[in-house]
NUBADREN-625983 format. One line per 4 residues: number of its first residue (from 1); their letters; for each residue x, y, z of C-alpha. Coordinates in nm, 3 decimals, decimal comma. Layout:
NUBADREN-625983
NUM) A) X/Y/Z ~ ...
***
This chain:
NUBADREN-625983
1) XXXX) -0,494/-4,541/7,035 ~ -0,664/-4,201/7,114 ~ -1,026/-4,137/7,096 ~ -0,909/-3,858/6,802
5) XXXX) -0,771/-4,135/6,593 ~ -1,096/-4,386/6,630 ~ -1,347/-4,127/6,533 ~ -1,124/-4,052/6,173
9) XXXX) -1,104/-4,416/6,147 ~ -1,511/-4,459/6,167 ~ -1,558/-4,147/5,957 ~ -1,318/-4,230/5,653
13) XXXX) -1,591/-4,468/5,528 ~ -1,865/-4,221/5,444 ~ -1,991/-3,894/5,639 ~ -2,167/-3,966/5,953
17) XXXX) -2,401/-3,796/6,190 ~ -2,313/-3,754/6,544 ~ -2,569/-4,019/6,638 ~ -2,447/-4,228/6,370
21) XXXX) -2,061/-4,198/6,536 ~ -2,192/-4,300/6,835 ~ -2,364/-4,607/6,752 ~ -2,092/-4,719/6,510
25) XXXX) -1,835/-4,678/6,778 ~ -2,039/-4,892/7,039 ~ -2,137/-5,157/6,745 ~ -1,772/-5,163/6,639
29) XXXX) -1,558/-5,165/6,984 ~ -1,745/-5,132/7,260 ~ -1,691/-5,462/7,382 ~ -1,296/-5,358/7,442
33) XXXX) -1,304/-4,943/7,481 ~ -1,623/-4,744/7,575 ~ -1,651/-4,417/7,467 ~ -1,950/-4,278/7,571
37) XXXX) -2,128/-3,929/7,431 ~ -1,977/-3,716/7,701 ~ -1,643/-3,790/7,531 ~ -1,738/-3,831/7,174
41) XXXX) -1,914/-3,499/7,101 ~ -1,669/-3,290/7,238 ~ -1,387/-3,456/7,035 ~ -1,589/-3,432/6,738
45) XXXX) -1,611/-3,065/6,832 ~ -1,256/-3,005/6,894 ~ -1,160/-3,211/6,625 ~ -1,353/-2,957/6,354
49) XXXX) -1,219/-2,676/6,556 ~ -0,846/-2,825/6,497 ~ -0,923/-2,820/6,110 ~ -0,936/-3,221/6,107
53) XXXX) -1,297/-3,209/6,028 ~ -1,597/-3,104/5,825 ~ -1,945/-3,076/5,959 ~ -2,227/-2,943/5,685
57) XXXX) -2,570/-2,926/5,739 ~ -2,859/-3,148/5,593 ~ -3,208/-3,209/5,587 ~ -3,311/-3,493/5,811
61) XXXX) -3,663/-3,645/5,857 ~ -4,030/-3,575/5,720 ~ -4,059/-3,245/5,923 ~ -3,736/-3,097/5,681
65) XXXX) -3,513/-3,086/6,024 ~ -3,141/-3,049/5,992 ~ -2,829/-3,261/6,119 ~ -2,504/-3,206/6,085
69) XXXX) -2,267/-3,470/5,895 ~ -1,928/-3,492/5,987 ~ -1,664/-3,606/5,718 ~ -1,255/-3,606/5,716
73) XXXX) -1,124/-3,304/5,583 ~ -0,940/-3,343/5,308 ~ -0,523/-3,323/5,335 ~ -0,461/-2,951/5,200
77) XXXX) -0,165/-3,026/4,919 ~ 0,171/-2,875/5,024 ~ 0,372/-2,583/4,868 ~ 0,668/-2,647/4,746
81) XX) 0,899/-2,478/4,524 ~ 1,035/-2,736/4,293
***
């Protein structure tokens, strides 16, 4: 399994922040594939760029910070004559 396909497996059950990704993927397999932040970001990154994901930004904290949250993008229907 690639890295690619982990990260839309963690992220199909609600939007996530980065941080959130991170900590979900070390709570969830860790103990059998580490993935540290050096490889997660990037494919997050790459990932968006690729059209496979949405990031939007939201307030975050008492001092009205933003984070991004990163969700699947929804499949795009397909055109077909018919």
């Amino acid at each position: 399994m690639s890295l690619r396909y982990a990260l839309i497996a963690l992220l199909t059950g609600r939007p996530m922040t980065g941080y959130d990704i991170s900590k979900s993927f070390s709570r969830s397999v860790a103990h059998v594939w580490h993935a540290p932040d050096s490889q997660i970001y990037p494919e997050l990154n790459r990932m968006e760029r690729d059209g496979l994901l949405t990031s939007v930004e939201v307030p975050w904290g008492k001092k009205g910070r933003r984070r991004s949250t990163t969700s699947p993008r929804p499949a795009s229907p397909t055109s077909g004559s018919g």
